[in-house]
KOLDREN-226253 format. One record per residue (C-alpha): residue in three letters; x, y, z. Coordinates in steps of 0.5 Angstrom, whole numbers, padded with zeros to 4 digits, always signed. Layout:
<pts>
ALAXYZ
...
</pts>
This chain:
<pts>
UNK+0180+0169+0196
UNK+0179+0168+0204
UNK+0183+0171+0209
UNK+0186+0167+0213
UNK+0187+0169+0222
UNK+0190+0166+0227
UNK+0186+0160+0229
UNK+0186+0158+0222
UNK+0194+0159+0221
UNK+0198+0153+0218
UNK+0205+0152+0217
UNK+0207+0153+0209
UNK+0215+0151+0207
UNK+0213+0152+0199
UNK+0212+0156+0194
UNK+0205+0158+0192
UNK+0202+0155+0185
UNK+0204+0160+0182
UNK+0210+0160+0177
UNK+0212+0167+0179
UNK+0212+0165+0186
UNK+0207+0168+0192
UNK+0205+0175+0197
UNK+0203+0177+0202
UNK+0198+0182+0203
UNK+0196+0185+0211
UNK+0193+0191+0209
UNK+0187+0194+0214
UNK+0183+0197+0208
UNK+0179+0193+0204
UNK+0179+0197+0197
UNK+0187+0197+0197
UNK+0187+0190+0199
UNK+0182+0187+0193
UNK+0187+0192+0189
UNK+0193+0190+0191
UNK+0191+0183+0190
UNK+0188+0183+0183
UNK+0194+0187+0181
UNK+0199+0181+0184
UNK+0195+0176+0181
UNK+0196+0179+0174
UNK+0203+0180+0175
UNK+0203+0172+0176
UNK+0204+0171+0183
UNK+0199+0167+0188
UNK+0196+0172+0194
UNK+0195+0170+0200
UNK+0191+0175+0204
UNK+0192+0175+0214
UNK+0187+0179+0217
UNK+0192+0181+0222
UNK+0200+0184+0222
UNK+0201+0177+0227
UNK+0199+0172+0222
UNK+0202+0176+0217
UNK+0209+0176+0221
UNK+0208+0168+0222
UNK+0207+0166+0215
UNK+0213+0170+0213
UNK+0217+0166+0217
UNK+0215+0159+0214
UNK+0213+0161+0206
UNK+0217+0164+0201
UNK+0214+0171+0199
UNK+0217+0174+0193
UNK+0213+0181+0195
UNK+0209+0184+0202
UNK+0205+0188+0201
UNK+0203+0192+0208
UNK+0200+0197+0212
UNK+0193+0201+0215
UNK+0195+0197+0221
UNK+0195+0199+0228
UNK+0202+0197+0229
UNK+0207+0202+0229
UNK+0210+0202+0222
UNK+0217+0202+0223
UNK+0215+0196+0228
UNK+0211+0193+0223
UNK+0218+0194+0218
UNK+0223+0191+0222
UNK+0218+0185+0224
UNK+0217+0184+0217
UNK+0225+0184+0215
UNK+0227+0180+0222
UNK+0220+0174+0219
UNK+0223+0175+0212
UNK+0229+0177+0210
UNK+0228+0177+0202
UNK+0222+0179+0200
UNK+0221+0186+0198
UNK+0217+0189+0202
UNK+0212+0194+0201
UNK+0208+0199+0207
UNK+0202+0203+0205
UNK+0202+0209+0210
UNK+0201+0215+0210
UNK+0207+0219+0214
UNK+0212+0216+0217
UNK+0219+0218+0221
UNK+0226+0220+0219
UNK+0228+0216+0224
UNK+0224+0209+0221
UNK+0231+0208+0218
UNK+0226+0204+0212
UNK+0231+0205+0207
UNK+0235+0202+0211
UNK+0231+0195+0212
UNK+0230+0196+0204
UNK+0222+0197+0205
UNK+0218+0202+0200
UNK+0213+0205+0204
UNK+0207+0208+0199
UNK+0204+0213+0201
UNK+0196+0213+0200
UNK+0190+0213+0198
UNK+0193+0210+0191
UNK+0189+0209+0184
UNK+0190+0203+0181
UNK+0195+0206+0177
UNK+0200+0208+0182
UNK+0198+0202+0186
UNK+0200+0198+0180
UNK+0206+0203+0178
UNK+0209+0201+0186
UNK+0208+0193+0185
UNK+0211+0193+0179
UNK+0218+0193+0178
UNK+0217+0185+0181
UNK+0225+0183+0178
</pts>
């Protein structure tokens, strides 16, 4: 699965080809990033991997995501958490972060935020619950 970045971007309005709809996957490590991929993808659900939390926020405002799954990223996470929630105001989101501030107000914004590093175990455990 390629990655996509900014040159590369293209406006998307539907659902992926997948029964069970689409995610989006912005996650600066590449372990926790084929992980997260193959995990949604055995929960039915296409993956769309960005190399950047700017693409990422651009595709989350013209497709239809049933997950975000982000993080690892250089911006601040609770920036990262309202852009994301402005740019899609459905979708489950998902952060990866290691610390984060009482004052990020993510539950809030009903953002999970998954503290890493995670095995495939914990990692399946936090995307699971899809409905």
């Amino acid at each position: 699965m390629e990655r996509s970045d900014a040159a590369h971007d293209a406006p998307r309005s539907r659902r992926g080809l997948s029964a069970r709809g689409a995610a989006l996957v912005c996650l600066a490590d590449p372990r926790a990033e084929l992980a997260t991929m193959l995990i949604l993808q055995e929960l039915g659900l296409s993956v769309d991997l960005m190399a950047d939390p700017q693409s990422a926020i651009r595709w989350a405002k013209q497709a239809r995501y049933e997950i975000i799954v982000a993080g690892g990223t250089p911006v601040p996470l609770a920036t990262l958490a309202r852009t994301l929630r402005d740019a899609a105001p459905e979708p489950r989101i998902v952060l990866l972060a290691e610390e984060w501030g009482r004052d990020d107000d993510l539950d809030a914004l009903g953002v999970q935020v998954l503290r890493p590093p995670l095995d495939v175990n914990a990692l399946m455990r936090g995307l699971a619950p899809l409905q």
